[in-house]
C-alpha positions in Angstrom: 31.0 141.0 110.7 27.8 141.8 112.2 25.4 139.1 114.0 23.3 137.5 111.6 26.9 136.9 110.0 27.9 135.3 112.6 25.0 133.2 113.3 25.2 131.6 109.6 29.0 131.0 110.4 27.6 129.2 113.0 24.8 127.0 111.6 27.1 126.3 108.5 30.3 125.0 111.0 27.5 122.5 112.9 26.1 121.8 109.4 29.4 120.4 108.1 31.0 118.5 111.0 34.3 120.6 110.4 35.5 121.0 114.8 37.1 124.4 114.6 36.7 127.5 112.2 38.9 130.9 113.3 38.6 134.0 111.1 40.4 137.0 111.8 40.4 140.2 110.5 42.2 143.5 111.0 39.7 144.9 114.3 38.0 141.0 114.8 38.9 137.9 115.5 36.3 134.9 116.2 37.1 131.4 117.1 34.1 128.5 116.8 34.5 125.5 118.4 32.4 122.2 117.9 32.7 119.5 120.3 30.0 117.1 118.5 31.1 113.9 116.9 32.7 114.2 113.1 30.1 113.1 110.6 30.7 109.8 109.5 29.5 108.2 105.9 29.3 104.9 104.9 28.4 103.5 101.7 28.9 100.4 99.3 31.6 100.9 96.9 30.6 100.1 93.2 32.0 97.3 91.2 34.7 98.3 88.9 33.9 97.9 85.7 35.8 95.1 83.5 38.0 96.5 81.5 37.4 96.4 77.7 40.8 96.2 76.4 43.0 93.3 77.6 40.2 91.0 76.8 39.8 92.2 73.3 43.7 91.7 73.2 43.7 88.5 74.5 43.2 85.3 72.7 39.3 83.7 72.0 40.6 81.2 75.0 41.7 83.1 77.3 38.7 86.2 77.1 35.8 83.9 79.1 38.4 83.4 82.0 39.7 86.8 81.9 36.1 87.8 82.4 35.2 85.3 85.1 37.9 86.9 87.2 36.9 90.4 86.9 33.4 89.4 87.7 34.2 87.7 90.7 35.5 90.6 92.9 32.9 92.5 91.4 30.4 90.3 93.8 32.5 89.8 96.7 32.9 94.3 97.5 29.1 94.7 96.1 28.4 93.2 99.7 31.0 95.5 101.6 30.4 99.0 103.3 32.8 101.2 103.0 34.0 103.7 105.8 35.2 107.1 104.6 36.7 110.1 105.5 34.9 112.7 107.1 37.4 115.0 106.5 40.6 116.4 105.0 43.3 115.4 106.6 46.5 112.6 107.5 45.2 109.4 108.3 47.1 107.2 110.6 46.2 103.7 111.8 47.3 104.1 115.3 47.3 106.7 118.2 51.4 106.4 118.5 53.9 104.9 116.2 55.0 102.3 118.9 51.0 101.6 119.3 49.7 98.7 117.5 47.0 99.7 114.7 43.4 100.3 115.8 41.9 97.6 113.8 43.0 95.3 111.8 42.0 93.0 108.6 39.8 90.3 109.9 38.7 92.4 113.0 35.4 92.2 114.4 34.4 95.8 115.0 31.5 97.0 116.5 29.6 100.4 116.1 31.1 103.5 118.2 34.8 101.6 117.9 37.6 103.7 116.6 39.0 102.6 113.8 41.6 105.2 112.9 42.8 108.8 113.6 42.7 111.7 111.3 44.7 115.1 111.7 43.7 118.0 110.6 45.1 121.7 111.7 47.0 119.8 114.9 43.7 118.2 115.6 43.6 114.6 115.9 40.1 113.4 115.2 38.7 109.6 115.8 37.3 108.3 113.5 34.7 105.7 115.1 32.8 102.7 113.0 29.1 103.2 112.3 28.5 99.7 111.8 29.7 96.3 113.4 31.1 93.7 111.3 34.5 92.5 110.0 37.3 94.9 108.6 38.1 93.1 104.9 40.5 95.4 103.3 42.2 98.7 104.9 42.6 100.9 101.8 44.4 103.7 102.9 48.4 103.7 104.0 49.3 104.9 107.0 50.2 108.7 107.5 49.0 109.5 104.0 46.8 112.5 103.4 43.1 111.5 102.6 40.6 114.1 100.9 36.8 114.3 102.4 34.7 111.0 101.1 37.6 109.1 100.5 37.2 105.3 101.3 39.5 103.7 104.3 38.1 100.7 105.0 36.1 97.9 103.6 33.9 96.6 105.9 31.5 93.1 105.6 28.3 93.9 107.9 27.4 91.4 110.4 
């Protein structure tokens, strides 16, 4: 691996927001630590779409209310942010099993708070809020495996 190699190793390891990269090779071996924040990305979930079939199933009656019930929770997360992964890794909603959970449904949380932990390679990364408001839905369980951009939490901006 010659310089310039190594230089675009670097650039892409800042670019992506991954904290550690170590290559090794027969004669080389090169460790690059990051010690900048993981990137964070937040965006509103769309609404599901209402699904096509149980209404066309159901009787003449019952398809307007069928509908009306769909549509409502379609509203409600249109107003949401989501928080989401910013990594591959285990989530867990607490920094010990006897801990209690960083945040909860219904708490106020503020930008720069942590609202989980994610491991990845024996790393346990925090994952911090970029916005404040109020946590409506957790949608991850705790100590499952999450893939990168996958939503956690549902969160209503102040």
């Amino acid at each position: 691996m010659d310089i310039k190699q190594i230089q675009e190793l670097i650039k892409f390891v800042s670019r992506s927001g991954v904290n550690e990269v170590a290559i090794e090779q027969d004669d080389f071996k090169i460790t690059i630590k990051t010690n900048q924040a993981p990137v964070y990305v937040n965006a509103a979930i769309p609404a599901p779409a209402p699904a096509a079939a149980p209404v066309a199933a159901a009787p003449v009656a019952a398809a307007p209310a069928a509908s009306e019930t769909k549509a409502a929770p379609a509203e409600d997360t249109s107003k949401y942010i989501t928080i989401k992964s910013p990594m591959i890794g285990t989530f867990y909603r607490s920094s010990n099993p006897d801990k209690p959970a960083f945040v909860n449904v219904g708490d106020e949380v503020s930008t720069g708070k942590v609202v989980c932990i994610i491991e990845a390679m024996k790393l346990f990364n925090e994952i911090e809020s970029e916005i404040s408001g109020k946590i409506v839905k957790v949608l991850v369980e705790n100590a499952s495996p999450v893939e990168y951009d996958q939503p956690l939490f549902l969160v209503e901006p102040n």
